[in-house]
Phi, psi and omega in degrees: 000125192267174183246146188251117175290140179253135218242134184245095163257127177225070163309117162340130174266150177231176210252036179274176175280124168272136144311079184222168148324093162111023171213161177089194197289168162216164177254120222240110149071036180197170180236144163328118158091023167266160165285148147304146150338083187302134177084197178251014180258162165213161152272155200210119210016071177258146198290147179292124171279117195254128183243173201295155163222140192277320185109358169278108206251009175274164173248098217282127169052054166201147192263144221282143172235177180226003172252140162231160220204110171243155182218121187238112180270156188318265214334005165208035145237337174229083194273349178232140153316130191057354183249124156275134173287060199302324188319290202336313179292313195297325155328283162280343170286334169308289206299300195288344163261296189301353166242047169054030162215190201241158180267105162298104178237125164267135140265107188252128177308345184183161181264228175200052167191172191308341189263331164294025182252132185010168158304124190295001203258294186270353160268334162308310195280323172318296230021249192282159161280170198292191204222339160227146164223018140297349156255009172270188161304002186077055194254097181280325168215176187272117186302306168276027145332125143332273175326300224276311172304316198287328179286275183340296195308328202273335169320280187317326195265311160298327180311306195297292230309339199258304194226035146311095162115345177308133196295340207247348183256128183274292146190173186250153186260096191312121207199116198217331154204191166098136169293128189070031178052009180284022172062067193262132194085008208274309194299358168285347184273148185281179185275348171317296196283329185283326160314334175281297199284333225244342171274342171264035167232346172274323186293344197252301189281062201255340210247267140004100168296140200248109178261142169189128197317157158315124211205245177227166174297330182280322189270003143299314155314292197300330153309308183263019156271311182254026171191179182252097165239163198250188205219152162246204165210151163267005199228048179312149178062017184280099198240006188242111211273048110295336183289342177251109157345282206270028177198160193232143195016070141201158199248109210285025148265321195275354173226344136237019183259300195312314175313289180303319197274335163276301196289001174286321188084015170282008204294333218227001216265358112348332189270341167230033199180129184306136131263124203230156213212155185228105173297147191301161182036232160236169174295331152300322160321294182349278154330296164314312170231061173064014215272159169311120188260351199275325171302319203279314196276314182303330199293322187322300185312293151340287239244000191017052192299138175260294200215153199251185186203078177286020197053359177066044188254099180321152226228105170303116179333315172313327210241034174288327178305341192289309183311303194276340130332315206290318228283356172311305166285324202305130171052242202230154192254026212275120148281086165324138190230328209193109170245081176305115202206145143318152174264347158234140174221168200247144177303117206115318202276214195222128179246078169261159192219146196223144205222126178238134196247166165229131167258125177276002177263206208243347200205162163249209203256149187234001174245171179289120155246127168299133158266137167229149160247140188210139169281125184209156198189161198290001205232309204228143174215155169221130170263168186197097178296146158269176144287026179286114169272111198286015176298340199237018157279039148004132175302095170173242219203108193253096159320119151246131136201150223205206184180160161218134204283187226194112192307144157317301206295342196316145168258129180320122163182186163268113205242151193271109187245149156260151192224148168186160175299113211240166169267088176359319180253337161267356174046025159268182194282160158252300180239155186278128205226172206267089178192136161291184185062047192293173193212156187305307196257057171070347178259166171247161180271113198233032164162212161216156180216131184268120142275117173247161189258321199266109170203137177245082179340098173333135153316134197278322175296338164242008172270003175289334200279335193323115186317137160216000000 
């Protein structure tokens, strides 16, 4: 009867850019392999457009994604009282799976002129709208209207009921009053109104991560009392307090996001919720004036960013080393450092195993991905899910270790064994991790392993102890 050795695989890291879910760039109000925005405009919440596709899912001097992010205003999603456009949605998440990515979605209730306004069904029950909104809060209609929570809302609660939790919905971006849904006026609100709007999206959303802008303290409070939602900003790199008319040396990075991000109490709302962050202008912008692009990205990077929004905005040739720093860090990194496994085990036995993982980003995985292992051989394969939650792999240094029991029926041989990350409804690998020994099909290799009948098992109490 042999003794059985424990084979220590410590996979290589490796420096590429990854692809993964739910991190990195995204495309905005465009899908993987549509054109970009020509110039420095873009559009914005207008019924979704389709452009001829080819079958090229790249992004010429934009970096390939796995968000694609839309803004849609209600008046075309509820064009009648009650009847919804779900095709509309259903639409683009089909479109957004086939060109390999999950659906980012805002329904902003209004824009911030007559033709970008509420529903004619519900501008009608109204009647005229205020006659300016730039010096006001951006108010198409008065939020403390009762109808206005009670419609806006039952939208949103429909919204939840059809699609909380869709594998393909990425997260929905909260939007509750304010011109382009960007909550302008939100601190104005009584607690009535802001508690009514900002819940039929929590009371709604339980599976589905919930993102919502920097605002103010009560209605970012009032968010994270009742859910774990994370936050965005629309005005990344804004670092030049000359750039805005009405106000003189200042600026939202250097003068409100570090602030507002303490007194929202949104400061930590990253360890259970995506930040997901959108550039001021465009990225060209930048570049035209001269701003730190490297200042820009570490405070984003501070700030624990998952994922951007350039507007499907080109990426200036120069400052792609920069981009692919950024996009290194963005969100989560996971590294294998180390797996520790018997080289044999017997049919029927307990396969223990002990695993140090590095997340080398900034944020963690914020959906259920299962890690699994599988035994596999030209005749036979078996996978085997763990209980690892990687949700809780906080950017540093993570322990799993486990065991997996071993069918009675495993047929003897030698087997290849492997591990990887899966997508929970297609049960193929999902992420990618900074390690060689990647595989065509997504798993990686971290050794062999003899299922044998003649073994004498290493002590399970001292193989926890193994140096590591």
């Amino acid at each position: 009867m042999g003794t059985c050795k424990i084979i220590n695989a410590r996979p290589k890291l490796i420096d590429d850019v990854l692809i993964n879910p739910g991190i990195g760039f995204m495309t905005f109000q465009r899908f993987n392999g549509d054109k970009l925005n020509e110039g420095k405009g873009w559009t914005e919440g207008s019924p979704i457009v389709y452009q001829d596709f080819d079958g090229n899912l790249e992004n010429e001097n934009h970096p390939a994604t796995t968000i694609a992010y839309f803004r849609v205003y209600w008046k075309y999603m509820e064009p009648e009282k009650g009847n919804y456009r779900w095709d509309l949605i259903d639409h683009a998440i089909a479109t957004a799976r086939q060109r390999k990515q999950t659906l980012l979605l805002r329904i902003a209730p209004y824009g911030a002129n007559d033709k970008e306004d509420v529903p004619a069904w519900y501008r009608e029950a109204l009647g005229t709208p205020p006659p300016r909104f730039d010096d006001g809060p951006g108010w198409m209609v008065d939020p403390e209207d009762p109808t206005y929570a009670e419609h806006f809302g039952r939208f949103i609660r429909a919204l939840g009921s059809r699609y909380d939790g869709h594998p393909d919905l990425e997260s929905i971006d909260l939007s509750i009053v304010g011109s382009w849904g960007e909550g302008i006026g939100s601190n104005l609100l009584s607690r009535t109104a802001r508690e009514a709007l900002v819940s039929a999206y929590t009371d709604s959303f339980k599976e589905t991560p919930l993102i919502m802008l920097l605002t103010d303290d009560k209605t970012n409070g009032f968010g994270l009392s009742q859910a774990n939602v994370g936050w965005r900003v629309d005005c990344l790199g804004d670092v030049c307090g000359k750039a805005w008319d009405h106000v003189d040396d200042w600026s939202h990075m250097h003068d409100y996001y570090p602030q507002q991000l303490i007194r929202s109490g949104m400061q930590d709302a990253w360890r259970k919720a995506p930040v997901s962050l959108e550039v001021c202008w465009v990225i060209q912008h930048w570049k035209d004036k001269g701003w730190d692009v490297d200042y820009i990205i570490d405070q984003s990077l501070k700030w624990h960013i998952s994922s951007f929004n350039a507007k499907s905005s080109p990426v200036p040739k120069e400052w792609e080393p920069h981009i692919d720093r950024w996009l290194k860090r963005m969100g989560y990194r996971l590294a294998l450092r180390k797996f520790s496994f018997p080289e044999a085990v017997k049919p029927g036995g307990k396969l223990a195993f002990a695993s140090w993982w590095e997340n080398l980003g900034v944020a963690p995985c914020y959906k259920k991905f299962p890690l699994a292992l599988r035994l596999k051989n030209d005749q036979y394969h078996k996978v085997f899910f763990t209980d690892a939650n990687i949700n809780q792999w906080l950017p540093g240094d993570s322990i799993y270790d486990n065991a997996i029991w071993i069918p009675a029926d495993m047929p003897l041989g030698h087997y290849q064994f492997e591990i990887a990350i899966l997508n929970p409804h297609t049960g193929q690998p999902a992420i990618q991790l900074a390690n060689t020994g990647r595989q065509e099909d997504g798993w990686y290799a971290l050794g062999n392993v003899e299922v044998q009948l003649e073994l004498e098992s290493p002590d399970v109490s001292e193989y926890w102890k193994l140096p590591f």
